[in-house]
ChimeraX commands (.cxc) that place a marker at each C-alpha (Angstrom):
marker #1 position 87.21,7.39,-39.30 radius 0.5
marker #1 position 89.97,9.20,-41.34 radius 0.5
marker #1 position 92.67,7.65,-39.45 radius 0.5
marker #1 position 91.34,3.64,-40.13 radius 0.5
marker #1 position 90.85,4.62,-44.14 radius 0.5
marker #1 position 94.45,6.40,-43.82 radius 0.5
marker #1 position 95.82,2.89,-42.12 radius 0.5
marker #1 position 94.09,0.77,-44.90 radius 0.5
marker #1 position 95.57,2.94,-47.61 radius 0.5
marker #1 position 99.27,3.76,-46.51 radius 0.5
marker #1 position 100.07,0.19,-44.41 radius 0.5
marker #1 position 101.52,-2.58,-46.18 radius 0.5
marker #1 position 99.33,-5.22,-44.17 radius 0.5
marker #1 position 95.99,-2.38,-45.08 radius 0.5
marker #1 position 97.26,-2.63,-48.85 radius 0.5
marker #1 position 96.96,-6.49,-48.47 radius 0.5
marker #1 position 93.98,-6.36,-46.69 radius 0.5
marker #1 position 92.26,-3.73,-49.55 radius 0.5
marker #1 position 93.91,-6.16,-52.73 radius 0.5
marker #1 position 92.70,-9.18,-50.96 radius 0.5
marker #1 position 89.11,-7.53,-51.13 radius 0.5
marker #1 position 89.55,-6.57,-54.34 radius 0.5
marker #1 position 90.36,-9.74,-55.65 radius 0.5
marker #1 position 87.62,-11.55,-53.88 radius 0.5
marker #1 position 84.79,-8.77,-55.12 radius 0.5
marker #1 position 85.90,-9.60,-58.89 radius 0.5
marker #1 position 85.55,-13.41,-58.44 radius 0.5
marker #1 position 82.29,-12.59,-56.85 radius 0.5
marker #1 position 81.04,-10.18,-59.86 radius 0.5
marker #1 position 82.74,-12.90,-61.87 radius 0.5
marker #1 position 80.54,-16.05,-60.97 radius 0.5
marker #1 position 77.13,-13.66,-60.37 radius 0.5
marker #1 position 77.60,-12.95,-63.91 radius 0.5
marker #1 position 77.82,-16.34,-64.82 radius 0.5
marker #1 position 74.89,-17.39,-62.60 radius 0.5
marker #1 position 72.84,-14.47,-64.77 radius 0.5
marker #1 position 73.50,-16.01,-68.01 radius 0.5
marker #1 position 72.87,-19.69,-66.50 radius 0.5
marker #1 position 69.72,-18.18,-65.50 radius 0.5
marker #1 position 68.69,-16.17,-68.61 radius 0.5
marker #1 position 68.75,-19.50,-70.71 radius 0.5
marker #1 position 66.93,-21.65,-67.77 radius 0.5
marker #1 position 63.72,-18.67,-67.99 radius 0.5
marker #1 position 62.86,-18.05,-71.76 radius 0.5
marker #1 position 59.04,-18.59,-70.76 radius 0.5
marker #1 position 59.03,-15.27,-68.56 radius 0.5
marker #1 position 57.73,-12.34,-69.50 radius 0.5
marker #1 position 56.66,-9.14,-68.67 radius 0.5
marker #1 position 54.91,-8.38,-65.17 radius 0.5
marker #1 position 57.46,-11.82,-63.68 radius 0.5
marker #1 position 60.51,-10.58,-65.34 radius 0.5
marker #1 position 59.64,-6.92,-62.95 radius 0.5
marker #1 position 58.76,-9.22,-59.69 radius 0.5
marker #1 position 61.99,-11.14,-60.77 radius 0.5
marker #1 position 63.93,-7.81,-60.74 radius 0.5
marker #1 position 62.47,-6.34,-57.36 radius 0.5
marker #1 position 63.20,-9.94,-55.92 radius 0.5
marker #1 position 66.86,-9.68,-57.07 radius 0.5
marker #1 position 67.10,-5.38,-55.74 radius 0.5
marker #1 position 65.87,-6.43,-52.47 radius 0.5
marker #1 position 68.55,-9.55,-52.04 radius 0.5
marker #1 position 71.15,-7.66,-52.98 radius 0.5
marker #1 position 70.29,-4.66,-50.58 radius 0.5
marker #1 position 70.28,-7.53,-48.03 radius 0.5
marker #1 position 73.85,-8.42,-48.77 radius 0.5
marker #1 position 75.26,-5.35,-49.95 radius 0.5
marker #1 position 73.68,-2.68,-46.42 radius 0.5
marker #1 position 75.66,-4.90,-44.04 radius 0.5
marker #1 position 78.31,-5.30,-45.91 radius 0.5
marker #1 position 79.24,-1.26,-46.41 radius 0.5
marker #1 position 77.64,-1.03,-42.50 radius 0.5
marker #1 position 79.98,-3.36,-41.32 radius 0.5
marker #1 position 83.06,-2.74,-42.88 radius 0.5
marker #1 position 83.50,0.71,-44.14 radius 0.5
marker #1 position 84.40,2.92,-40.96 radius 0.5
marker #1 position 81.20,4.93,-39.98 radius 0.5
marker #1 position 79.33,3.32,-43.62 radius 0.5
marker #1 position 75.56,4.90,-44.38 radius 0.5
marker #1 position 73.39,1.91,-45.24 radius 0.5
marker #1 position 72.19,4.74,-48.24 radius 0.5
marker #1 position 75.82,3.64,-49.63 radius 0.5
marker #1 position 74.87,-0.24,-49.20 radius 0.5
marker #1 position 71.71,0.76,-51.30 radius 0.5
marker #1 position 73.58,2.45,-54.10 radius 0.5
marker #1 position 76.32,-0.04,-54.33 radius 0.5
marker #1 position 74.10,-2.80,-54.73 radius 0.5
marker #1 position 71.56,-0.80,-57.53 radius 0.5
marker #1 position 74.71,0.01,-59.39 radius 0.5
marker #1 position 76.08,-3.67,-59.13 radius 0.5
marker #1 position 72.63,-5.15,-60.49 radius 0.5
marker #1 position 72.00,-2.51,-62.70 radius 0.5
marker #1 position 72.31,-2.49,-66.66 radius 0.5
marker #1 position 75.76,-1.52,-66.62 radius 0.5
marker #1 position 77.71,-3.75,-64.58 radius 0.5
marker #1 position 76.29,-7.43,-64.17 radius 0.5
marker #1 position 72.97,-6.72,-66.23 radius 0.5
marker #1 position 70.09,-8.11,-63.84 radius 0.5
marker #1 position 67.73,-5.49,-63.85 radius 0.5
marker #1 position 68.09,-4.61,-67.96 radius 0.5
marker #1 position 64.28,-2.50,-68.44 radius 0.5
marker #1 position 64.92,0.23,-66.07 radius 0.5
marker #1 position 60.95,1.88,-66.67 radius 0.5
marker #1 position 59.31,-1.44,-64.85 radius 0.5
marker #1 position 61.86,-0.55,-61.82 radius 0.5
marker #1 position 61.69,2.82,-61.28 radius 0.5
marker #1 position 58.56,3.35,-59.62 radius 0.5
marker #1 position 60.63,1.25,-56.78 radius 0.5
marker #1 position 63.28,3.90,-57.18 radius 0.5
marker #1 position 60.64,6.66,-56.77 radius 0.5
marker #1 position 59.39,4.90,-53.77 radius 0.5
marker #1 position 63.20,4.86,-52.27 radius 0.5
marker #1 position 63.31,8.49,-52.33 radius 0.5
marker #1 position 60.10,9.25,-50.47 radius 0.5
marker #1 position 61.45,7.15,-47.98 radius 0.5
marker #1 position 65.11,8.97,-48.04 radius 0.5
marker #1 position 63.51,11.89,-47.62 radius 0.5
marker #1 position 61.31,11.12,-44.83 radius 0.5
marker #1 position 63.96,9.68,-42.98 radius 0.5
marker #1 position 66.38,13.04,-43.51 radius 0.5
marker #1 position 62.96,14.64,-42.14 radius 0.5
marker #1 position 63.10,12.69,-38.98 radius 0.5
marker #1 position 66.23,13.60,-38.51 radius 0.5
marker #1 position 66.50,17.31,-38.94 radius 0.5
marker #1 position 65.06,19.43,-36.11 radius 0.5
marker #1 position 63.76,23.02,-36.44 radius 0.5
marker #1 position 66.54,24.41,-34.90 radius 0.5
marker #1 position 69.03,22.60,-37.31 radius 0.5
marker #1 position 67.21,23.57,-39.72 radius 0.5
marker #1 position 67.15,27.10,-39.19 radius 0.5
marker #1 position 70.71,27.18,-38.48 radius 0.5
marker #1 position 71.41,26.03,-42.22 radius 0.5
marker #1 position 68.36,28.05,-43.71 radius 0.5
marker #1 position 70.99,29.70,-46.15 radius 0.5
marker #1 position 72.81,26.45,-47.45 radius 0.5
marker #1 position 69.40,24.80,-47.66 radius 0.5
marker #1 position 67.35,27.29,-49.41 radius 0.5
marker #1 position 70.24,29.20,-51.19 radius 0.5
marker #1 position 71.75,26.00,-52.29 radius 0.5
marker #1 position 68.44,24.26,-53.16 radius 0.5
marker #1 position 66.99,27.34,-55.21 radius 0.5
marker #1 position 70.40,27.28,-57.00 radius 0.5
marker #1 position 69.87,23.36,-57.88 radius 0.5
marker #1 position 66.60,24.16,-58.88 radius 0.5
marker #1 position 67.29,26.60,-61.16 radius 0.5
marker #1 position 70.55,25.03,-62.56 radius 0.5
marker #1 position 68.12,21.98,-63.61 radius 0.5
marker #1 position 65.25,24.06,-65.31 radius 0.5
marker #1 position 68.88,25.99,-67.46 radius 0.5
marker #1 position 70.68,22.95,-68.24 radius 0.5
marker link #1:1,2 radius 0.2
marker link #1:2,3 radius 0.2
marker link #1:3,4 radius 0.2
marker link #1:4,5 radius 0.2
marker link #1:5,6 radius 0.2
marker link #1:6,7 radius 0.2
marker link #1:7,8 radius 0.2
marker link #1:8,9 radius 0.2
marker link #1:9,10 radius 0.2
marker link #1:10,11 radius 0.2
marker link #1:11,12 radius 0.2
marker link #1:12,13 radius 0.2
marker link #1:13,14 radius 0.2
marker link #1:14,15 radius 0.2
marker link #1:15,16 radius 0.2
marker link #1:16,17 radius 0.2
marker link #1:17,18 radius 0.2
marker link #1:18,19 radius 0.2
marker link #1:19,20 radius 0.2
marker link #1:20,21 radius 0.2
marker link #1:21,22 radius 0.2
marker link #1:22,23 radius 0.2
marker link #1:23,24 radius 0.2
marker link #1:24,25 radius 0.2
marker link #1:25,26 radius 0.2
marker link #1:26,27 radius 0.2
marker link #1:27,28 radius 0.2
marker link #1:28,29 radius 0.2
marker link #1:29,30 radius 0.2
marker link #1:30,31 radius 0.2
marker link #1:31,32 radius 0.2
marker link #1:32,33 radius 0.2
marker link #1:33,34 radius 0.2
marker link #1:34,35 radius 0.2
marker link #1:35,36 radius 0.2
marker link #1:36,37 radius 0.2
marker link #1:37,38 radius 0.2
marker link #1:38,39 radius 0.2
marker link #1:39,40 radius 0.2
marker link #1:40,41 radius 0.2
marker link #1:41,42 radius 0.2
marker link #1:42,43 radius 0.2
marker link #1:43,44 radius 0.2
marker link #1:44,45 radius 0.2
marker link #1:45,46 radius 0.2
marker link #1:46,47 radius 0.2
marker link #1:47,48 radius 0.2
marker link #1:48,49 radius 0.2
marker link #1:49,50 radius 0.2
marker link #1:50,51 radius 0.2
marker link #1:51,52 radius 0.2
marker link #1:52,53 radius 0.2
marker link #1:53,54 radius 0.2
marker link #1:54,55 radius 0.2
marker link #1:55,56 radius 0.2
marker link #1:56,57 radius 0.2
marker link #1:57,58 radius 0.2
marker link #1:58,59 radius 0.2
marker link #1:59,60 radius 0.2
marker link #1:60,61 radius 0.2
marker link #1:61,62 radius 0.2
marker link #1:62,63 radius 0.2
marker link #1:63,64 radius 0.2
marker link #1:64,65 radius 0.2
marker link #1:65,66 radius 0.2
marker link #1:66,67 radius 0.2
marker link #1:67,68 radius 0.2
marker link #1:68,69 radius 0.2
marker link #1:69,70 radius 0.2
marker link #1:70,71 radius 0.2
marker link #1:71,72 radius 0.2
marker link #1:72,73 radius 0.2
marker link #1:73,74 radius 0.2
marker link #1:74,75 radius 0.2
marker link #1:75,76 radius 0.2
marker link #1:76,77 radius 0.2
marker link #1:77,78 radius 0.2
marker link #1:78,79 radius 0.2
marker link #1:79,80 radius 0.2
marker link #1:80,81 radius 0.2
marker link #1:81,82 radius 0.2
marker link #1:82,83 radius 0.2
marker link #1:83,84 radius 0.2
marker link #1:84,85 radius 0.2
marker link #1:85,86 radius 0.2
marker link #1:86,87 radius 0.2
marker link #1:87,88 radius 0.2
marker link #1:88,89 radius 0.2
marker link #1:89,90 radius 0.2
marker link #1:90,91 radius 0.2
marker link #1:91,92 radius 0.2
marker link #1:92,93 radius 0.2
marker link #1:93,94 radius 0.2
marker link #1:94,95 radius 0.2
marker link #1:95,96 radius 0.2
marker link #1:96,97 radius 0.2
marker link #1:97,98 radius 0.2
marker link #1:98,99 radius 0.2
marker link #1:99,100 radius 0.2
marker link #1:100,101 radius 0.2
marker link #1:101,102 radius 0.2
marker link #1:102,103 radius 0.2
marker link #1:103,104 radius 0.2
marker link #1:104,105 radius 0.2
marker link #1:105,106 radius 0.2
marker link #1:106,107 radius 0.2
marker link #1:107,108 radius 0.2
marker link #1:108,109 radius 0.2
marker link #1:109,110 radius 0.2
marker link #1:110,111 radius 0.2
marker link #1:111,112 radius 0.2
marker link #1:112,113 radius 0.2
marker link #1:113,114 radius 0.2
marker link #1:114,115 radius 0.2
marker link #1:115,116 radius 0.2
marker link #1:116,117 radius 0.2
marker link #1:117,118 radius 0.2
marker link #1:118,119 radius 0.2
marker link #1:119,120 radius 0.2
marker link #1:120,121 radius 0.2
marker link #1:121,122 radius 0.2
marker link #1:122,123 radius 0.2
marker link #1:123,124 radius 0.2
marker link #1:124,125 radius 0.2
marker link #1:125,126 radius 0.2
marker link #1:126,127 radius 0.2
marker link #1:127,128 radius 0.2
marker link #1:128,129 radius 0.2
marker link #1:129,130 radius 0.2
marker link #1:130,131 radius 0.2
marker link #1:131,132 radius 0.2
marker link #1:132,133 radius 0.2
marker link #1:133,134 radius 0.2
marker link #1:134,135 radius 0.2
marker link #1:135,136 radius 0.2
marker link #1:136,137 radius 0.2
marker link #1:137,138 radius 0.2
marker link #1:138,139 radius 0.2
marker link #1:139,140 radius 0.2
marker link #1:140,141 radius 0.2
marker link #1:141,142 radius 0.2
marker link #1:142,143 radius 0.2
marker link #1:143,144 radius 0.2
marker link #1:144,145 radius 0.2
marker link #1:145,146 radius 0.2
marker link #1:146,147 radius 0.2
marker link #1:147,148 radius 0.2
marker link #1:148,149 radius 0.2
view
């Protein structure tokens, strides 16, 4: 994986390829932010509980375009990278879709139950106990670095 991201990064036709991207992500951000203030003025008449179904609508279609797209074409891509990507694209501080974070975050909430139940499938006992001192060392220090700060 190190050797296709050093490829992209230090071969001329890698450069292209990465600018190329580049250039076609901004017209994309571009014309979705157009779209959103088409769309703002076309819905004046909702409110509320439809503007938080609008906004789960709009998280779950991006997911759906953004998972395979980080899957697919970032060398050995997490689809949790695909899910981040696309809440930080829609989210109040790049294109503005989802703009009242409180009616979303219970979706958020339920994200991370799921995240962690998957990272519990996939740790066995004896993995665990082989990283017992990063886990609990380094989670009791997180812990207690919150409750100071």
């Amino acid at each position: 994986a190190m050797s296709v991201v050093y490829g992209l990064t230090t071969t001329a036709r890698g450069q292209a390829s990465l600018a190329a991207l580049g250039v076609q992500l901004e017209a994309a951000l571009c014309a979705a932010g157009e779209l959103l203030a088409a769309g703002a003025s076309m819905l004046p008449h909702v409110h509320g509980p439809e503007i938080a179904l609008l906004e789960a609508i709009a998280l779950l279609a991006v997911s759906i375009v953004c998972v395979p797209l980080v899957v697919s074409k970032i060398p050995g891509g997490n689809p949790v990278l695909g899910y981040l990507l696309g809440g930080a694209l829609i989210g109040p501080y790049a294109l503005g879709i989802i703009q009242d974070v409180d009616n979303i975050k219970h979706l958020a909430e339920i994200g991370v139950v799921f995240l962690l139940f998957n990272i519990g499938l996939e740790l066995s006992m004896d993995r665990l106990a082989s990283m017992a001192k990063y886990v609990f060392g380094m989670g009791t220090l997180q812990v207690v670095l919150t409750l100071a700060g």
